[in-house]
Backbone as CSV, one residue per row, in Angstrom:
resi,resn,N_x,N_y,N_z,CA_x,CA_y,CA_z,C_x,C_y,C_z
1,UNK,76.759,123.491,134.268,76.306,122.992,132.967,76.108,121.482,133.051
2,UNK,74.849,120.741,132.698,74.588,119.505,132.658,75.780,118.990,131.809
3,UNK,75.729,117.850,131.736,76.315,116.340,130.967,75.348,116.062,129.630
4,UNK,76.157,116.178,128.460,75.514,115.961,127.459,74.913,114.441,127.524
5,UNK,73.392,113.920,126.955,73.094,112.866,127.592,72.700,112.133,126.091
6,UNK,73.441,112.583,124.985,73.571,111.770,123.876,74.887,111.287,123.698
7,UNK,74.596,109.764,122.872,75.894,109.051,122.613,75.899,108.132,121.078
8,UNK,76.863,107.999,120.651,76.806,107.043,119.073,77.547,106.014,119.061
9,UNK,76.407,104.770,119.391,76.800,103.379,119.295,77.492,103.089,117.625
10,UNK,79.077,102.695,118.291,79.711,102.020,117.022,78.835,101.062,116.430
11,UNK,78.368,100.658,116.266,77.343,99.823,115.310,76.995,100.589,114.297
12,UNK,76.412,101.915,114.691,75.864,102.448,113.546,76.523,103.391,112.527
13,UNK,78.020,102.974,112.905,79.043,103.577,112.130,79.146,103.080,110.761
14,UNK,79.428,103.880,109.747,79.506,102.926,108.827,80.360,104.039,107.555
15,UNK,81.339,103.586,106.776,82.905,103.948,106.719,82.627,104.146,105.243
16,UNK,82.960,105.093,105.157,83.258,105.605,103.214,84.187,105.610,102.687
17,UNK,84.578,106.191,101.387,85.842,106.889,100.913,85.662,107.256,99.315
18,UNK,86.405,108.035,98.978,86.367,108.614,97.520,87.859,108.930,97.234
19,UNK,88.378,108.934,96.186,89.581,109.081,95.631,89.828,110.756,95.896
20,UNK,90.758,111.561,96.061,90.676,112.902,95.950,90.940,113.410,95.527
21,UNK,90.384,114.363,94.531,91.054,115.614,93.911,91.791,116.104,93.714
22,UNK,92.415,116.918,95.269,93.738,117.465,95.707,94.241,116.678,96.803
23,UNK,95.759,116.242,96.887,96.184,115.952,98.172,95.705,116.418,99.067
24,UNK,94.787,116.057,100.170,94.691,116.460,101.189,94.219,117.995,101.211
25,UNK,92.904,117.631,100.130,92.261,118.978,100.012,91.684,119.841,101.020
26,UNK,91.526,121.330,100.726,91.337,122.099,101.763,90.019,121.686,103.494
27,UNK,90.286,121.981,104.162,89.870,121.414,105.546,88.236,121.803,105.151
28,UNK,87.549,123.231,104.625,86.724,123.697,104.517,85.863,123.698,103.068
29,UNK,87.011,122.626,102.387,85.881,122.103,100.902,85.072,121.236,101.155
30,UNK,84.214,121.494,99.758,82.708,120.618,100.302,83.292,119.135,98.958
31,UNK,83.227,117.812,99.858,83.468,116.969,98.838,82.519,116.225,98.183
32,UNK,82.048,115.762,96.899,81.387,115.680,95.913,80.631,114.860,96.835
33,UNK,79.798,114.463,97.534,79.055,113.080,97.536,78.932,111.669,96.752
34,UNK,78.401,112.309,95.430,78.410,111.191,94.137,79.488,110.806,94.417
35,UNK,80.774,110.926,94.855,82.113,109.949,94.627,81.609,109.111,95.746
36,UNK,81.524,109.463,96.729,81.799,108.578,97.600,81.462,106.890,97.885
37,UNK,81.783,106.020,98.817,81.317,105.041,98.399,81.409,104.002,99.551
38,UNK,80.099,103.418,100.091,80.295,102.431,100.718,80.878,101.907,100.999
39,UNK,81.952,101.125,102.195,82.839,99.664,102.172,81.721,98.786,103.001
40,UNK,81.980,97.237,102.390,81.727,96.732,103.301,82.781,96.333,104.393
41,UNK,82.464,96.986,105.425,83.165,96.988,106.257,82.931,96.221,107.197
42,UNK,83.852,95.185,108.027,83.132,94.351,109.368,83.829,95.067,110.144
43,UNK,85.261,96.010,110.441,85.519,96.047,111.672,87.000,97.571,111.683
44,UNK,87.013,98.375,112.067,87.331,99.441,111.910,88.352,100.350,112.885
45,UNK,89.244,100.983,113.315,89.645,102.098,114.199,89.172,103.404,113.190
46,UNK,89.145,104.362,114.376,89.196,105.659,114.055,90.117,106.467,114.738
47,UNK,90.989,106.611,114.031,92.303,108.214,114.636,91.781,108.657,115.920
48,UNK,92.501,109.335,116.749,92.239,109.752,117.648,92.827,111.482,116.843
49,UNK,91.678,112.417,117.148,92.021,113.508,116.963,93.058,114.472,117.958
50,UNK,94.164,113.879,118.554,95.085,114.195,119.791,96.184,114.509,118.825
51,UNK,97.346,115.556,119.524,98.493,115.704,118.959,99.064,115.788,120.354
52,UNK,100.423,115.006,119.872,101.613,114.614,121.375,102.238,115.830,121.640
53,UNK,102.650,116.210,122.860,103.310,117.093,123.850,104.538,116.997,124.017
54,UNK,105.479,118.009,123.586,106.974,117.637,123.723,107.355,118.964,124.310
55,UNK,108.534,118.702,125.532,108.493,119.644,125.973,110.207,119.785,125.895
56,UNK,110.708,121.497,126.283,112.129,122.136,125.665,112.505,121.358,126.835
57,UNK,114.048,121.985,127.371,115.013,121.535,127.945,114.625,122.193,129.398
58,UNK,114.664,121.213,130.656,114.532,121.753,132.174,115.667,122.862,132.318
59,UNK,114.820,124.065,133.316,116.240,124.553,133.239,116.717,124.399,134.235
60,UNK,118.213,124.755,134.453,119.299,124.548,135.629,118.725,125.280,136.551
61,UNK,119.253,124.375,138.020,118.458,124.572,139.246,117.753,124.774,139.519
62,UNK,116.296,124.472,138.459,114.903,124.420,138.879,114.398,123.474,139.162
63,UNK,113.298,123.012,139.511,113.016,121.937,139.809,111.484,121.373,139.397
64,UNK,110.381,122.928,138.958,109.917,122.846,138.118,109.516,123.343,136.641
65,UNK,108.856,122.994,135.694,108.550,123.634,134.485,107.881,124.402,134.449
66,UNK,108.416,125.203,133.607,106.972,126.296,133.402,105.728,125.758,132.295
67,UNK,104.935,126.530,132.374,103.898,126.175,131.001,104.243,126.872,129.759
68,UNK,105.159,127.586,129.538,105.710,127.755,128.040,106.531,126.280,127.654
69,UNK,107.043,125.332,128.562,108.014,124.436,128.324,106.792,123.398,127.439
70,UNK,105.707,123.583,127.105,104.961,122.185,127.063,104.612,123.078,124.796
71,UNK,104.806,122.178,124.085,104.588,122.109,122.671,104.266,121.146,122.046
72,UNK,102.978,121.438,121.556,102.084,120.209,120.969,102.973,120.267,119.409
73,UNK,103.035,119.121,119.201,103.713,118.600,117.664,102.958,118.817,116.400
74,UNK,102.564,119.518,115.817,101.281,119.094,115.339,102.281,118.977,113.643
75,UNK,103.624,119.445,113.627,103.949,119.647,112.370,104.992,118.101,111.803
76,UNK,104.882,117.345,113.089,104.812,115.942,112.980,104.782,114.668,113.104
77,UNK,103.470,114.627,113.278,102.238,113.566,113.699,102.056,113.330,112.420
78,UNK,101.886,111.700,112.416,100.906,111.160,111.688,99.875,110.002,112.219
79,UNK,98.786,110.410,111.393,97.486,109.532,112.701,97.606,108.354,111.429
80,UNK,97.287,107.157,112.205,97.075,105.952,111.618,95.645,104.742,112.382
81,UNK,95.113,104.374,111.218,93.807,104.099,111.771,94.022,102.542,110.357
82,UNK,93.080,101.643,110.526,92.736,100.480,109.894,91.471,100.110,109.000
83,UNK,91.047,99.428,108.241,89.796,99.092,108.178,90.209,97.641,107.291
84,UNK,88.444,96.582,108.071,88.892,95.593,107.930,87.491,95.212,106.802
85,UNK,87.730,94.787,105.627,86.725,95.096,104.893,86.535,93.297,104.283
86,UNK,84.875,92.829,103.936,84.760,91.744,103.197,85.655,92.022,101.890
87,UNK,86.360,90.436,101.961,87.088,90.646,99.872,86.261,90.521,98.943
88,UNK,85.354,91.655,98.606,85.119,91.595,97.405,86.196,91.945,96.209
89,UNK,85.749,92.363,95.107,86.688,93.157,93.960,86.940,94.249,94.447
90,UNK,86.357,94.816,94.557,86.689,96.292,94.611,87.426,96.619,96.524
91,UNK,87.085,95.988,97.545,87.935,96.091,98.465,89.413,95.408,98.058
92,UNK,89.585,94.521,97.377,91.124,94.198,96.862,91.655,95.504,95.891
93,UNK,91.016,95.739,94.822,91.379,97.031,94.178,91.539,97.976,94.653
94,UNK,90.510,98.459,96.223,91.007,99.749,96.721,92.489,99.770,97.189
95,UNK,92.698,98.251,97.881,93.888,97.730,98.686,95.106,98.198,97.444
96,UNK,95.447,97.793,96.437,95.836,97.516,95.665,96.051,98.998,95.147
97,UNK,95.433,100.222,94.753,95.385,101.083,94.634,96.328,102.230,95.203
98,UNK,95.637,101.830,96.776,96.270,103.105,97.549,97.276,102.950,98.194
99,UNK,98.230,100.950,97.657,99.411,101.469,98.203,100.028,101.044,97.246
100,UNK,100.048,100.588,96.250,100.768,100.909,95.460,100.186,101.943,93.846
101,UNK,98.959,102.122,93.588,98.664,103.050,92.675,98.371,101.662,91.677
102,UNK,97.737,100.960,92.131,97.338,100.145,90.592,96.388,99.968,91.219
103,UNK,95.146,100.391,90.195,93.166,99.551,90.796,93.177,98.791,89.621
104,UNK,93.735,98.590,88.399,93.054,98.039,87.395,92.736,96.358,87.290
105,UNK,92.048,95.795,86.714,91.521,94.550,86.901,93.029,93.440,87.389
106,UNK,94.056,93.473,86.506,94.915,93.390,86.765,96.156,93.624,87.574
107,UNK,96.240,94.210,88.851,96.767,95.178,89.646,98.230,94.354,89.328
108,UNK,99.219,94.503,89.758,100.594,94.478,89.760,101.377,94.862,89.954
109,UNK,102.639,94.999,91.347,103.603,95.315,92.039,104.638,94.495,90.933
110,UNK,105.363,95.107,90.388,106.378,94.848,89.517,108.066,95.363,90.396
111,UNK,108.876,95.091,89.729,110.092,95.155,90.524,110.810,96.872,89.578
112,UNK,110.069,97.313,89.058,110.484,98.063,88.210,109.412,99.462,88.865
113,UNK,108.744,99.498,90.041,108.020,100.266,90.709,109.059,101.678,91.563
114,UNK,108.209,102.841,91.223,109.159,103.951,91.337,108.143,104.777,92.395
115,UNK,108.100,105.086,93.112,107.063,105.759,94.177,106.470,107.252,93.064
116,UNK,105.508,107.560,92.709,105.130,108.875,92.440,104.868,110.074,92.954
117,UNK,105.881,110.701,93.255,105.691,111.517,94.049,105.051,112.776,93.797
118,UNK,104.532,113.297,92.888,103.645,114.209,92.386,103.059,113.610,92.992
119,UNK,102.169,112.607,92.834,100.595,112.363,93.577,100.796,112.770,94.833
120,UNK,101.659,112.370,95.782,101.353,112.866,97.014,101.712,114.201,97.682
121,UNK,101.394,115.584,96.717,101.963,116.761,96.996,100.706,116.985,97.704
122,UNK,100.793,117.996,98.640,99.864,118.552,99.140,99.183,119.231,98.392
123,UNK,97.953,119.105,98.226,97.067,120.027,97.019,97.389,120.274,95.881
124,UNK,98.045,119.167,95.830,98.879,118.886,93.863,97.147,118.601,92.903
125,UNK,97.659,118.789,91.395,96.485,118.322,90.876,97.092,117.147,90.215
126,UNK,97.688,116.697,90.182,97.957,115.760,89.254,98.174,114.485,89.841
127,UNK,97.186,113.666,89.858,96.429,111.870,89.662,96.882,112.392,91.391
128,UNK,96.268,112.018,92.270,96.156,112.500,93.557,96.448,110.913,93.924
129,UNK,97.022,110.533,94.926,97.486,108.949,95.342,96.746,108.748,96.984
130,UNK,95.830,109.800,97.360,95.294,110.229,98.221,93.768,109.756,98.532
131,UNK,93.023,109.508,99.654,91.815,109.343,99.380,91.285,110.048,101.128
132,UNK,90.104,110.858,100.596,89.306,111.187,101.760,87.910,109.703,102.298
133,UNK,88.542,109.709,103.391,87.840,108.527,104.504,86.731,109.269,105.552
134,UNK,85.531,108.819,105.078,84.643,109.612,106.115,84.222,108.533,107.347
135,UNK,84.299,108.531,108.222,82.921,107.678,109.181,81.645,108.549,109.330
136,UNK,80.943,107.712,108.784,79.700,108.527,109.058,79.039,108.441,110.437
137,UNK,78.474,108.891,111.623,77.739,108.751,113.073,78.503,108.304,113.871
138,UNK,79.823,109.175,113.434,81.110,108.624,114.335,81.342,110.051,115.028
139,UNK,80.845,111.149,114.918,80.843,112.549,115.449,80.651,113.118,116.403
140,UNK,80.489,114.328,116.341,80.278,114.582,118.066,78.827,114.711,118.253
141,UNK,78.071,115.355,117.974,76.665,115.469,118.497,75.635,115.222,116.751
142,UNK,73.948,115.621,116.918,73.427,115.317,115.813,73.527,115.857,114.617
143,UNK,74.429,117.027,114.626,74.579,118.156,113.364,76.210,117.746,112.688
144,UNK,77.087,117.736,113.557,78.382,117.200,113.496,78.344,115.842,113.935
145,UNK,77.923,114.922,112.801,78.203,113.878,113.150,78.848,112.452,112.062
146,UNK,80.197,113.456,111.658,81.156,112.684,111.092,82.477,112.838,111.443
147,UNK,83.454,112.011,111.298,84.933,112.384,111.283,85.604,112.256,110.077
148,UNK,86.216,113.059,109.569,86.516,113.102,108.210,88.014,112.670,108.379
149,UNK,88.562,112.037,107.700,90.427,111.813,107.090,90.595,112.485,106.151
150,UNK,91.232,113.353,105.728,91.370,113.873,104.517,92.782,113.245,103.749
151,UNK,93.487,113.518,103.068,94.858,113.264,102.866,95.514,111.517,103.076
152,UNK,94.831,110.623,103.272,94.619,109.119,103.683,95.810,108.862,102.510
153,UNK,96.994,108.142,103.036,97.712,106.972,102.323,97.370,105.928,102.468
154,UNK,98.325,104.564,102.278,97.938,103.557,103.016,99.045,103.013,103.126
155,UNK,99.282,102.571,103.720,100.602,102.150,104.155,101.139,100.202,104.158
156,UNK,99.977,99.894,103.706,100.024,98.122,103.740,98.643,97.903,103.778
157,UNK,98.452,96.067,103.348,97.331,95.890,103.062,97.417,94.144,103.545
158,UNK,96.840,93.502,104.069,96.408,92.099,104.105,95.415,91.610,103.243
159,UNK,95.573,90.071,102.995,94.675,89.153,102.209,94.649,88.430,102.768
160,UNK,93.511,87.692,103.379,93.384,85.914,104.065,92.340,85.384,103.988
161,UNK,92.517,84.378,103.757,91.440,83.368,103.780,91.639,82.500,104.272
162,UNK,90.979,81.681,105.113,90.933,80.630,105.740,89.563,79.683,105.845
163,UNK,89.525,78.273,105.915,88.786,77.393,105.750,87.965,78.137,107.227
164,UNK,88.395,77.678,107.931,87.602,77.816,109.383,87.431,79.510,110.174
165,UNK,87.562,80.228,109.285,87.407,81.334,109.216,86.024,82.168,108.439
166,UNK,85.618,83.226,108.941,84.883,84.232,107.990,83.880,83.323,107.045
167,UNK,83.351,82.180,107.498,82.827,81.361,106.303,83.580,80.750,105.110
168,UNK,85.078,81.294,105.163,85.710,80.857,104.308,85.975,82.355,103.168
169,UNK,85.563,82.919,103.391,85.442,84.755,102.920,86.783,85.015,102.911
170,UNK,87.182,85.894,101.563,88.307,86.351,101.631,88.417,87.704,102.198
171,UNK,89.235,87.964,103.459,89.315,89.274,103.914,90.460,89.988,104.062
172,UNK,89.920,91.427,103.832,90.863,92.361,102.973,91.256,93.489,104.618
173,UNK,92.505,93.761,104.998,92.327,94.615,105.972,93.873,95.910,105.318
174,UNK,93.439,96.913,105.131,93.977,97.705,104.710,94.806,98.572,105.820
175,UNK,95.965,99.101,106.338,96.416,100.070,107.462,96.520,101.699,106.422
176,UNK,96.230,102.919,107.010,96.160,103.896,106.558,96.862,104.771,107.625
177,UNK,97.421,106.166,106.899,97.951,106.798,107.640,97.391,108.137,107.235
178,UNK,97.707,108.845,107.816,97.455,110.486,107.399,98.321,112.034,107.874
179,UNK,98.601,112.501,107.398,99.283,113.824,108.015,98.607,114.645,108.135
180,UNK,97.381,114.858,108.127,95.716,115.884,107.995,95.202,115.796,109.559
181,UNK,95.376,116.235,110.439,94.413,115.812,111.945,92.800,115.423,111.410
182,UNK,92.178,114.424,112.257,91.535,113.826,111.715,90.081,115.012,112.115
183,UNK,89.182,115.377,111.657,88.490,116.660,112.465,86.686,116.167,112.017
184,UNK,85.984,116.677,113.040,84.170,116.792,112.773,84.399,118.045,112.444
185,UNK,85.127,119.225,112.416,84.659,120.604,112.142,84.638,121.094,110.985
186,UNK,85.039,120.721,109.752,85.060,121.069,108.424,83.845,120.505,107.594
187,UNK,83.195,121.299,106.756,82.044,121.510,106.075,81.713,120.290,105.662
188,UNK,82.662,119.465,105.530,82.190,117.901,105.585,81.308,117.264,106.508
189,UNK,81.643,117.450,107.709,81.551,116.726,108.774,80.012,116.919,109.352
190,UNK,79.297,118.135,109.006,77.493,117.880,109.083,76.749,117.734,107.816
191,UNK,77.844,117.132,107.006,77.262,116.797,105.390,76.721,115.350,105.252
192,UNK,75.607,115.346,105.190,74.529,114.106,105.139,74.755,113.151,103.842
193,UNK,75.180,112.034,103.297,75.035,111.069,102.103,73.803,111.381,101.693
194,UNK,73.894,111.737,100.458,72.186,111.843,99.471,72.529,111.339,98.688
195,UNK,73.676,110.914,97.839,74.119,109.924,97.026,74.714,108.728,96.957
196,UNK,73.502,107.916,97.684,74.346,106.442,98.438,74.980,106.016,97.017
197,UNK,76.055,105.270,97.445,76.640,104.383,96.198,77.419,103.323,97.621
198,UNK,77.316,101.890,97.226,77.381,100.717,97.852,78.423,99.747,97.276
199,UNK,79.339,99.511,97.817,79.803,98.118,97.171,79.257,96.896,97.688
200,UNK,78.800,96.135,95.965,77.794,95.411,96.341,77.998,93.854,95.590
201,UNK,79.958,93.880,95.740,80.323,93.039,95.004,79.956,91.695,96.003
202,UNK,80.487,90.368,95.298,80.276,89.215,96.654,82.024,89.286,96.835
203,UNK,82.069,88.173,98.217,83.284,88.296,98.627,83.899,86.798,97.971
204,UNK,85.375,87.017,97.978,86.002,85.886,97.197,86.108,84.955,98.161
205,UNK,85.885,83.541,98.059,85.944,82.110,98.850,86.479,81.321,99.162
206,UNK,87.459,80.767,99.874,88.785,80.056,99.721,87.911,78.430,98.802
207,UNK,86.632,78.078,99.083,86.242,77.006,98.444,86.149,76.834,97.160
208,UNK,86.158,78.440,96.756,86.137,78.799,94.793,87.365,78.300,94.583
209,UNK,88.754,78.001,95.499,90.045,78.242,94.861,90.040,76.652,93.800
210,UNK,90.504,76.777,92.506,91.082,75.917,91.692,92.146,75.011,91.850
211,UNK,92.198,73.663,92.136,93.274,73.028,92.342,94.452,72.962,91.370
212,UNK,93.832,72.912,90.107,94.635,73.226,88.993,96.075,74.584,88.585
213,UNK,95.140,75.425,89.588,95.884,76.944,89.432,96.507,77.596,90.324
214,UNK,96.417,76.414,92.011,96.958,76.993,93.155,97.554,76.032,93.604
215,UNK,99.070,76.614,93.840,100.429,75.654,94.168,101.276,76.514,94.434
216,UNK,102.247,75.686,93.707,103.858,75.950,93.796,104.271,75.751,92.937
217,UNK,105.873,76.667,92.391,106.431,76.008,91.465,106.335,76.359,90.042
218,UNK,105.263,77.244,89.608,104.990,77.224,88.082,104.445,76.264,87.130
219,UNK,105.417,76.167,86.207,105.132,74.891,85.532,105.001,73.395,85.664
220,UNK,105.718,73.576,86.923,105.708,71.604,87.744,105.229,72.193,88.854
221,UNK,103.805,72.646,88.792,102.969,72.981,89.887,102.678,71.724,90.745
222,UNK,102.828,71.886,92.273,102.714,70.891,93.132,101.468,71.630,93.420
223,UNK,100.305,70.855,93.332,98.982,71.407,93.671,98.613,71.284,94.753
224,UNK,98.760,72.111,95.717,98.696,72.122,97.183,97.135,72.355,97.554
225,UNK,97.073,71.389,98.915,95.487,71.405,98.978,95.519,72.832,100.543
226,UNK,95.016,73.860,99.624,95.190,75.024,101.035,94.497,75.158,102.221
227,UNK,94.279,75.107,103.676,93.531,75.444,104.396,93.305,76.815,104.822
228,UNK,94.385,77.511,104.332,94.481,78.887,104.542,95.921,79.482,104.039
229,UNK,95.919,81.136,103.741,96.780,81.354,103.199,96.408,83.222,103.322
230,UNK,97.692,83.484,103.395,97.701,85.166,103.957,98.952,85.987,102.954
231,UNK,98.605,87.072,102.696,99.560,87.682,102.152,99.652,89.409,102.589
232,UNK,100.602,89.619,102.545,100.784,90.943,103.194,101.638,91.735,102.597
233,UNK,101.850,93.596,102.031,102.541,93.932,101.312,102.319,95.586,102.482
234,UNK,103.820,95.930,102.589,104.159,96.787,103.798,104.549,97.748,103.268
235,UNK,104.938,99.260,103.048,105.734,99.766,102.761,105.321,101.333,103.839
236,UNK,106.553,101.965,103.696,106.910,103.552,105.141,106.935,104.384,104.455
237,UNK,105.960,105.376,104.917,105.551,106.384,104.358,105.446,107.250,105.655
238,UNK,105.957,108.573,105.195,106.661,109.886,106.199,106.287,110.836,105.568
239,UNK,105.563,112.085,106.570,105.494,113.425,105.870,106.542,114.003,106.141
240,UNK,106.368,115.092,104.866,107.373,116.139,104.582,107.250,117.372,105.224
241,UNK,107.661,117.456,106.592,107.530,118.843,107.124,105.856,119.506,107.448
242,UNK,105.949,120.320,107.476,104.420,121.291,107.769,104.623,122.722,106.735
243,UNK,103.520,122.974,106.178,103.475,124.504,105.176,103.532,125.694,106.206
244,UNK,102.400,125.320,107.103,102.114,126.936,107.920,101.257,125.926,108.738
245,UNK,101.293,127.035,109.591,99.788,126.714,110.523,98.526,127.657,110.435
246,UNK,98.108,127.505,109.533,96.937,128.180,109.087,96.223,127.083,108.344
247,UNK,94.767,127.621,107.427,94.173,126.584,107.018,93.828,124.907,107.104
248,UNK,93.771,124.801,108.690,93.654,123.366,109.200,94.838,123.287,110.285
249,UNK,95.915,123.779,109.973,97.349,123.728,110.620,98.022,122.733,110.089
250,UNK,99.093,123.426,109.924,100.359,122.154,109.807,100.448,121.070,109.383
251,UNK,99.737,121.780,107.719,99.732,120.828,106.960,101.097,120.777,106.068
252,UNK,100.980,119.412,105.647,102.283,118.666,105.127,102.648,119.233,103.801
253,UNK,103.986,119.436,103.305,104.431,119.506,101.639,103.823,118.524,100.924
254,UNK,103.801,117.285,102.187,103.181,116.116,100.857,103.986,114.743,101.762
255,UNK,103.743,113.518,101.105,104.514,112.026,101.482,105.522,111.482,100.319
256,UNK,106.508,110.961,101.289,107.560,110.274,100.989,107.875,109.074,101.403
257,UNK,108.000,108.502,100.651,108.087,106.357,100.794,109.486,106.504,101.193
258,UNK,109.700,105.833,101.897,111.574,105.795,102.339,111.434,104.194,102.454
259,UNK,112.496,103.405,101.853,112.731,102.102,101.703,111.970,101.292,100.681
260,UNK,111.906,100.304,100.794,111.289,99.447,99.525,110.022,98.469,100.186
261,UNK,109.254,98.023,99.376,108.282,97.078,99.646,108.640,96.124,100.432
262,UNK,107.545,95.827,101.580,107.954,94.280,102.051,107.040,93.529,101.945
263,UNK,107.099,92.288,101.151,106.002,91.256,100.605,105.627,90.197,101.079
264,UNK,105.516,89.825,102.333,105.122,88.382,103.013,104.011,87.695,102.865
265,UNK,103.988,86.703,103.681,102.830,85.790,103.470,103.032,84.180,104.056
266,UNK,101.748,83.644,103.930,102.192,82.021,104.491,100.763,81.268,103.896
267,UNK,101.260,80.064,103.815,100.237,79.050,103.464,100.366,78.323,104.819
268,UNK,98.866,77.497,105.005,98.527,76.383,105.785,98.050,75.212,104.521
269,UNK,98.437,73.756,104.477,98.217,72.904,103.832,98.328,71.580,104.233
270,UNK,97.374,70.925,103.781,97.614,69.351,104.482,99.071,68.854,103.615
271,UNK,99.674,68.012,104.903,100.558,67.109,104.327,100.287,65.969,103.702
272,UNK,101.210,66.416,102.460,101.174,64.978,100.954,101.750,65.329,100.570
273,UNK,102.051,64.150,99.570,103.375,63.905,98.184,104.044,65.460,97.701
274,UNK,102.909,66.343,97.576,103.281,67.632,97.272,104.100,68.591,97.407
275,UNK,103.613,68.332,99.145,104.596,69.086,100.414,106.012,68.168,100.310
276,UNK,106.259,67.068,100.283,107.200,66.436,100.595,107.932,66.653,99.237
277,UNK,107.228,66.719,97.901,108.356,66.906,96.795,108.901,68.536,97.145
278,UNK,108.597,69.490,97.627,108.320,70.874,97.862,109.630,70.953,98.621
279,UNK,110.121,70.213,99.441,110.938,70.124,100.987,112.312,70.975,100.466
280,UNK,112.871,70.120,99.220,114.392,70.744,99.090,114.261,72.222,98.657
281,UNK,113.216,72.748,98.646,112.985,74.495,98.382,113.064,75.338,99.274
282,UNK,112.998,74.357,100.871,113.591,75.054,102.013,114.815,75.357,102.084
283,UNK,115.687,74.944,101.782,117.365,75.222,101.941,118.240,75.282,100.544
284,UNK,117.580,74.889,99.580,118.400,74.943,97.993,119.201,76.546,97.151
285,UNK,118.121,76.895,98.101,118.321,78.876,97.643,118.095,79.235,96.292
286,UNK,117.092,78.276,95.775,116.089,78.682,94.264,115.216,79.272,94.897
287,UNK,114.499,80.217,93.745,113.438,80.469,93.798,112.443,79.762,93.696
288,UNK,110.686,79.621,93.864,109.857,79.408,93.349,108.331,80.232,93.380
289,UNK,107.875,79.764,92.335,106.201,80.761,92.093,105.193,80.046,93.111
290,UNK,104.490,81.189,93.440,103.570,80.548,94.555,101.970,81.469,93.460
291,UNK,101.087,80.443,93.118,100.019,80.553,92.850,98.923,80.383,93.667
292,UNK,97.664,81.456,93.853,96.334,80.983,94.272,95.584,81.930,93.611
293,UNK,94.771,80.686,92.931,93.792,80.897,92.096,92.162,80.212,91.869
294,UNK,90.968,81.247,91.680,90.048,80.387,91.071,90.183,79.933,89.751
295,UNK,89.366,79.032,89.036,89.449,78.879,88.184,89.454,80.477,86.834
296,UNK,88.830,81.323,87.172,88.461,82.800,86.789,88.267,83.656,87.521
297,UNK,88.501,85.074,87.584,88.374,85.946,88.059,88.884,86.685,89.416
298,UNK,89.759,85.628,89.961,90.816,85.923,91.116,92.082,85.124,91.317
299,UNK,93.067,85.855,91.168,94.217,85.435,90.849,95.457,86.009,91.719
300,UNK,96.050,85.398,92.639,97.120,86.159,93.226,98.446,85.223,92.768
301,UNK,99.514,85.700,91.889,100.838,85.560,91.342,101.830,86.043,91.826
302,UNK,102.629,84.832,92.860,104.049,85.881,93.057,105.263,84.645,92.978
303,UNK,105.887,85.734,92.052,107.119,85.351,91.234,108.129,85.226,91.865
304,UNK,108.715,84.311,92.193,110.325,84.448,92.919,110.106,84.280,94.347
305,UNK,109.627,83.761,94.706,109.032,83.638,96.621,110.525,82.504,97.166
């Protein structure tokens, strides 16, 4: 048998997603198109569709294994893949969304945050915390030529901007996980976009930022002049076992957050009066508010840093 002599340059990949229905809806549903939706995306992984090999106990005085000793895991794996998207609105809102469950204009990680665990039941109906991730011409040949995620958490999200960076572009890079094997074979996967929908927001600018509204401190804001500044929000997420191995295989009860948020971040800033009134906040063991803001329409607030 010849060598297949077609191939699909990552270039012409280009990355979707839609909110879902059901957790990690069935392998062989057809998903709406109209939802779906463009990212702008600059830079991407895709899962590797592999499950790891674990094998029983050698036995005494042998020296080799048999081939019953070898068992693929499949009931628990989770594939984890990235995407690194321009900051517009709506790539911060997706961010914002799928790991902690807030898209609204206002998003907000509050200290009073309780994981929902209905959303992440397997084929639950209720507010699904889930999103199906397609690559489109990421497939195997011209008929199958997508890889679908079904069941997508996310597990953390980055924000940065930097002067000498990206044009100065705020960029959004999201980490995702999944308990769904990632597959071209489900009725998705030779399903063509006929309902483009684009995000076609602009991206946010570290040069838009407001001197007035980005500092330190709160109310005796030290108005820091930023060259760059990153923020990062982490949290562990684990599936629950496997149902059966049927219908896709070894699919999950659903996800469970184990531990609490982790919220980091860092500024770069020229040194002045600012920085130097700022100093005794290194070792005093107060708190303070760290603001960056435009004058309108983008605002990151965190309380107690």
């Amino acid at each position: 048998m010849a060598q297949a002599t077609n191939y699909f340059p990552s270039q012409n990949v280009s990355v979707w997603y839609e909110k879902e229905t059901k957790v990690g809806r069935s392998q062989d549903d057809t998903v709406d198109n109209a939802g779906l939706t463009k990212l702008q995306t600059t830079s991407f992984s895709i899962p590797e569709a592999s499950v790891p090999v674990e094998y029983s106990a050698q036995r005494a005085g042998t020296f080799t294994m048999t081939a019953s000793q070898g068992h693929h895991a499949q009931g628990t794996k989770m594939w984890t893949f990235d995407t690194t998207l321009r900051g517009t609105p709506t790539s911060v809102l997706l961010a914002t969304e799928a790991v902690f469950e807030d898209s609204s204009s206002e998003a907000a990680l509050n200290n009073d945050y309780a994981f929902p665990t209905a959303s992440y039941k397997h084929d639950g109906t209720s507010s699904p915390g889930t999103f199906n991730i397609r690559f489109i011409d990421a497939g195997a040949d011209a008929t199958i030529h997508n890889i679908v995620c079904r069941g997508c958490v996310a597990t953390g999200f980055t924000l940065t901007e930097d002067i000498g960076s990206e044009g100065g572009e705020l960029v959004v890079t999201i980490n995702w996980a999944t308990a769904y094997m990632p597959d071209n074979a489900s009725a998705q996967a030779d399903d063509d976009i006929t309902s483009v929908a684009y995000d076609t927001g602009t991206p946010k600018n570290i040069r838009s930022l407001a001197t007035g509204s980005s500092g330190i401190n709160g109310g005796a804001l030290e108005e820091l002049v930023i060259q760059s500044w990153e923020l990062t929000v982490n949290r562990t997420l684990e599936r629950i076992h496997f149902i059966d191995s049927t219908d896709g295989g070894y699919e999950p009860f659903g996800y469970a957050m184990t531990g609490g948020f982790e919220v980091t971040g860092s500024l770069t800033v020229i040194r002045n009066d600012e920085v130097q009134d700022l100093l005794a906040k290194f070792y005093d063991s107060n708190t303070v508010d760290i603001n960056i803001a435009e004058s309108s329409n983008f605002a990151v607030a965190l309380d107690k840093c």
